[in-house]
C-alpha positions as CSV (number, residue, x, y, z in Angstrom):
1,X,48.1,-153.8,105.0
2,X,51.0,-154.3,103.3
3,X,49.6,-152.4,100.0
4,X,50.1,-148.7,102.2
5,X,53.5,-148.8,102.9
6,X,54.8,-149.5,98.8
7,X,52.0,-146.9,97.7
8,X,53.1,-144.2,100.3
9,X,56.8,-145.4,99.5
10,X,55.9,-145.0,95.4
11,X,54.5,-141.5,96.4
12,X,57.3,-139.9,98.3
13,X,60.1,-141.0,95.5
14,X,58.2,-139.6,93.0
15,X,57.5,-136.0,94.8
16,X,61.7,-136.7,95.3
17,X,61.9,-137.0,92.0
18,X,59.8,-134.4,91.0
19,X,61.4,-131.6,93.3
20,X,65.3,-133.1,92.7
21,X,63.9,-132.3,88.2
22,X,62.4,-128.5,89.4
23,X,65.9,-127.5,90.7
24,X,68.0,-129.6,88.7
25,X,66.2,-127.7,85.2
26,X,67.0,-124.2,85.8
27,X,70.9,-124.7,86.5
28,X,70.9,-127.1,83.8
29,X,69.4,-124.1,81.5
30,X,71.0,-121.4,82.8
31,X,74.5,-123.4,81.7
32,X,73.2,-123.3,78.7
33,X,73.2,-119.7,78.1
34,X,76.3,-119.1,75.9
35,X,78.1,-122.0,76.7
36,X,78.4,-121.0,80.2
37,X,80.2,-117.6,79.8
38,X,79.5,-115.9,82.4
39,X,79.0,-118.2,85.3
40,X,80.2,-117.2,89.1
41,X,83.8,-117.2,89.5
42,X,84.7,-118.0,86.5
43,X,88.8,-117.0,85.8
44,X,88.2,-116.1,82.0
45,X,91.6,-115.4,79.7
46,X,91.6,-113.7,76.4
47,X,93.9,-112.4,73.7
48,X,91.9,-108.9,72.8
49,X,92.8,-106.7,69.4
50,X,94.1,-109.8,67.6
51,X,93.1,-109.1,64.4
52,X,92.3,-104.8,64.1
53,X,90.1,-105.3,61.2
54,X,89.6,-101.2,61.2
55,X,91.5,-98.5,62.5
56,X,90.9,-94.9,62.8
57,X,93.2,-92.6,65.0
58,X,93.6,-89.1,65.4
59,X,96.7,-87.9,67.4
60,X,97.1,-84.2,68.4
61,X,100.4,-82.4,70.1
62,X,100.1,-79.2,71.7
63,X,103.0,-76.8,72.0
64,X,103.1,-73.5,73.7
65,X,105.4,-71.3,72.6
66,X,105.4,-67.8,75.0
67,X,101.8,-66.9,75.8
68,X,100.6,-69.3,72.4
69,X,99.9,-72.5,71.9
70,X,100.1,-74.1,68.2
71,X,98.1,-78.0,67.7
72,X,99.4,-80.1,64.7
73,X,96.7,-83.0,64.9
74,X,98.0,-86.4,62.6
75,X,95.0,-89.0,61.3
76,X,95.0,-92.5,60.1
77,X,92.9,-95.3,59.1
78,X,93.6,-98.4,58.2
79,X,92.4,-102.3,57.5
80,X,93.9,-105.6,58.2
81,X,91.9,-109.0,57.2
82,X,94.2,-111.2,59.4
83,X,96.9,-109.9,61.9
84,X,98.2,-106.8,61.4
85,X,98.3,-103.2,63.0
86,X,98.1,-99.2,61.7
87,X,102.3,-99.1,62.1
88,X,102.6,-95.5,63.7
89,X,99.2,-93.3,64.7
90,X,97.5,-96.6,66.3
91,X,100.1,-98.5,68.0
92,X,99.2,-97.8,71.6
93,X,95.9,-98.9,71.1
94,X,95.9,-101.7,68.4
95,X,98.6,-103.5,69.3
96,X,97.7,-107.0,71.1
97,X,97.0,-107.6,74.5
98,X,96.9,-110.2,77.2
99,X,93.5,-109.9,79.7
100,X,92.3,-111.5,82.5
101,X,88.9,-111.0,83.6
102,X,87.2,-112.9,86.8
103,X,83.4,-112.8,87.3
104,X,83.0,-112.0,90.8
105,X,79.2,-113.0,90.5
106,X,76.8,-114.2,87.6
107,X,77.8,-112.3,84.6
108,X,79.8,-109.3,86.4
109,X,83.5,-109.0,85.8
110,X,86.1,-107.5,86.6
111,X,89.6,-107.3,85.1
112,X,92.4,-105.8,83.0
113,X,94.5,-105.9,80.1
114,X,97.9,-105.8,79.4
115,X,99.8,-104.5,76.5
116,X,103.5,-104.5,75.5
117,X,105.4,-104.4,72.8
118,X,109.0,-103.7,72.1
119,X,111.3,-103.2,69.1
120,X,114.2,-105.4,68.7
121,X,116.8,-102.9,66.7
122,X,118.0,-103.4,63.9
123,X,120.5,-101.2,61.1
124,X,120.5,-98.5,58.5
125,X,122.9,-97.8,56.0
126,X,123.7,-95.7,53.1
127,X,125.6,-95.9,50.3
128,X,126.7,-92.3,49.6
129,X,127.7,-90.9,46.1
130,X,131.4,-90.2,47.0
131,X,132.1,-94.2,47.4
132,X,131.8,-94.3,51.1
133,X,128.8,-95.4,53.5
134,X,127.8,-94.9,56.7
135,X,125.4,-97.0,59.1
136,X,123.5,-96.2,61.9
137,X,121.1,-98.1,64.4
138,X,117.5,-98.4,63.2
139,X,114.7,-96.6,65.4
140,X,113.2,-98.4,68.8
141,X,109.9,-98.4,69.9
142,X,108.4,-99.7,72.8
143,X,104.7,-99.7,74.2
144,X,103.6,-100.9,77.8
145,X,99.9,-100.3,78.7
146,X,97.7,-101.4,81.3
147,X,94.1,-100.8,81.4
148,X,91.2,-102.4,84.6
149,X,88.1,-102.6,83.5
150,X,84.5,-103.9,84.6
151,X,82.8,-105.5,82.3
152,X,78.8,-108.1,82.3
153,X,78.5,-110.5,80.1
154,X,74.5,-110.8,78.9
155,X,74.0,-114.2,77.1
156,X,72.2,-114.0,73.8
157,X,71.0,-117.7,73.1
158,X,73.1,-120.7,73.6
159,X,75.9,-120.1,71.5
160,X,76.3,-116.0,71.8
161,X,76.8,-113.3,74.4
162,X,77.0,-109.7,74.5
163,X,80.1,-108.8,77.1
164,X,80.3,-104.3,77.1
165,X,83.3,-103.6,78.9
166,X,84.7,-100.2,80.6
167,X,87.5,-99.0,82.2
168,X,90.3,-96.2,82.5
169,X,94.1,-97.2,81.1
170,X,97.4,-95.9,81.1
171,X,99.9,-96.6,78.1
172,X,103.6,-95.4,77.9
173,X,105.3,-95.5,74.1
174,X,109.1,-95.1,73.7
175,X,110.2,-94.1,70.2
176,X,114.4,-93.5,69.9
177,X,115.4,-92.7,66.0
178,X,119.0,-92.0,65.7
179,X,120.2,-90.1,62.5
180,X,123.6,-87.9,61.6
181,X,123.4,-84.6,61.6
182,X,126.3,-81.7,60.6
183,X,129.7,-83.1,60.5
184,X,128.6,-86.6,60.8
185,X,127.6,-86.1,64.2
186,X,125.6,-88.5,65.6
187,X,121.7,-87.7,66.8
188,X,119.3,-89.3,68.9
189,X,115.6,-88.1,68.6
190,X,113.6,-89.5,71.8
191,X,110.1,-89.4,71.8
192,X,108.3,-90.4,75.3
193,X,104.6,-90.5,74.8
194,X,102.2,-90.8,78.0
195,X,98.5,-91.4,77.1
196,X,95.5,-91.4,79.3
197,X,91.8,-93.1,78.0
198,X,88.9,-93.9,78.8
199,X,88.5,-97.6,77.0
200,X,85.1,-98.7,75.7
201,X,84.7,-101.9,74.6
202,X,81.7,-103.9,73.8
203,X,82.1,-106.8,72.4
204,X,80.0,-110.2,70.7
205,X,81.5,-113.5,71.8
206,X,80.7,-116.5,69.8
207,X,80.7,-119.5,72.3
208,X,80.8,-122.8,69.8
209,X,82.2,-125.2,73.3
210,X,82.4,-124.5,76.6
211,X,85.8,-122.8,78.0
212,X,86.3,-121.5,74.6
213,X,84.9,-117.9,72.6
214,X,85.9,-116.1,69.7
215,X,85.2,-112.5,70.2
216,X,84.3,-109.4,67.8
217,X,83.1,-105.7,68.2
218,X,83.8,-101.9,68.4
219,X,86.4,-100.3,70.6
220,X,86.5,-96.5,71.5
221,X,89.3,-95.3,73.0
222,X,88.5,-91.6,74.7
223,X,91.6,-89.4,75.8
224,X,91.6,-88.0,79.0
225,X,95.3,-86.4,78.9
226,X,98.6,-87.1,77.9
227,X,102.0,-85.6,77.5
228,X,104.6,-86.1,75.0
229,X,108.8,-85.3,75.5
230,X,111.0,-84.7,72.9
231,X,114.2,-85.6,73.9
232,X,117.1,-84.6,70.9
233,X,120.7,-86.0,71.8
234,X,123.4,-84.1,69.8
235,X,126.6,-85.2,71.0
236,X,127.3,-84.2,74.9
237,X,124.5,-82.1,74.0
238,X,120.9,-82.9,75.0
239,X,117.7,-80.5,74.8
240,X,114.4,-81.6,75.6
241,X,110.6,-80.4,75.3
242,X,107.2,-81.5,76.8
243,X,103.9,-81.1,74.9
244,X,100.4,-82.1,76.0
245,X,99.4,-85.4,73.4
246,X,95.8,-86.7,72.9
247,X,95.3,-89.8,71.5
248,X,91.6,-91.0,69.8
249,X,91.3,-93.9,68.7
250,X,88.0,-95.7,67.2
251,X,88.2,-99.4,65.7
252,X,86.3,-103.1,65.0
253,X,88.5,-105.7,66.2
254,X,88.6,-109.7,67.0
255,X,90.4,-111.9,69.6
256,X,89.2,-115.3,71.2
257,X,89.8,-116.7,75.0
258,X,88.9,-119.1,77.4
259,X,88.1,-119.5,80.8
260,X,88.2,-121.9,83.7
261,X,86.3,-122.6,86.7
262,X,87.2,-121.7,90.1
């Protein structure tokens, strides 16, 4: 009699166990898959366009003069191993940015990143053939951008992920050059550049640990308008133009994040 109650007993903790290993195995796999990137409500931070290992971007300004309009279109490319940037065509959209992404389920995110940069000032001076000199301020520029985006991250193995991302941003660039003009008068040359896009931005995330990725990929940046005013500051004199601005901009760059768990 007493035999039934350990074999029934021996029994039930093994179907226990059995169930308690079916659902404990796929969560335990499903972590797994790259590390964990990915996982419901996961906060994830990242530093994107670290490095802008390629660069091309074409910039076109549109005046209209009477009943005609006249285009001069500007293009660039450039490389940069380590950190770096194209200094003047690219700046709105290779300069470094802070993001924050949160998947609001398994593998779905949503997000945005920020951009800013500003320039500190500095001098210019000239030593003139007479014996005299003259100095003036050295140009300014300054970028804000902001850019929301959705984005699903699709893990590739244990250790890699594919993460596309989409979204619409916005990016205002300041540029003030000052210079001297007839009679040593002093002129200020503002440029205000507003810039519409539609950002693509796929991207392959290398997951060695948990909470940690290096990411790499192609970004396409798609104008969707923009404006540009020219602001030249003669003395009390100021006059001032608007031209529509399109900025395209196609590039491979890196960055690395991290995320936590909420």
């Amino acid at each position: 009699m007493s035999r039934l109650p350990r074999a029934a007993t021996f029994r039930a903790s093994f179907l226990a166990a059995a169930v308690a290993l079916l659902v404990a195995a796929p969560r335990e796999a499903s972590a797994q898959e790259a590390n964990g990137l990915g996982a419901k409500h996961q906060l994830i931070l990242s530093v994107d366009r670290l490095i802008p290992v390629l660069s091309y971007t074409s910039q076109t300004v549109t005046a209209t003069v009477g009943n005609q309009a006249f285009k001069t279109t500007d293009s660039g490319t450039s490389m940069a191993i380590f950190l770096g940037r194209e200094p003047s065509l690219g700046v709105v959209h290779t300069v470094p940015r802070i993001a924050f992404d949160f998947a609001i389920i398994k593998h779905l995110t949503i997000g945005g990143a920020l951009a800013f940069a500003v320039g500190l000032g500095g001098s210019h001076s000239e030593d003139l053939p007479d014996g005299t000199s003259r100095k003036t301020d050295s140009g300014k520029t300054s970028v804000v951008g902001f850019a929301p985006r959705v984005g699903y991250v699709i893990p590739l193995g244990d250790l890699f992920a594919f993460w596309p991302r989409a979204g619409f941003a916005f990016y205002s660039v300041s540029t003030s050059t000052p210079s001297v003009g007839q009679n040593n008068a002093p002129v200020t040359t503002t440029n205000s550049d507003t810039v519409f896009s539609l950002d693509l931005d796929p991207q392959f995330a290398w997951v060695p640990v948990q909470h940690f990725f290096v990411h790499f990929g192609p970004l396409l940046n798609i104008p969707v308008g923009g404006s540009r005013s020219v602001e030249v500051a003669t003395g009390p004199t100021t006059r001032t133009t608007n031209n529509d601005l399109s900025v395209f901009h196609f590039g491979l760059s890196a960055g690395l994040g991290g995320w936590f768990d909420l």
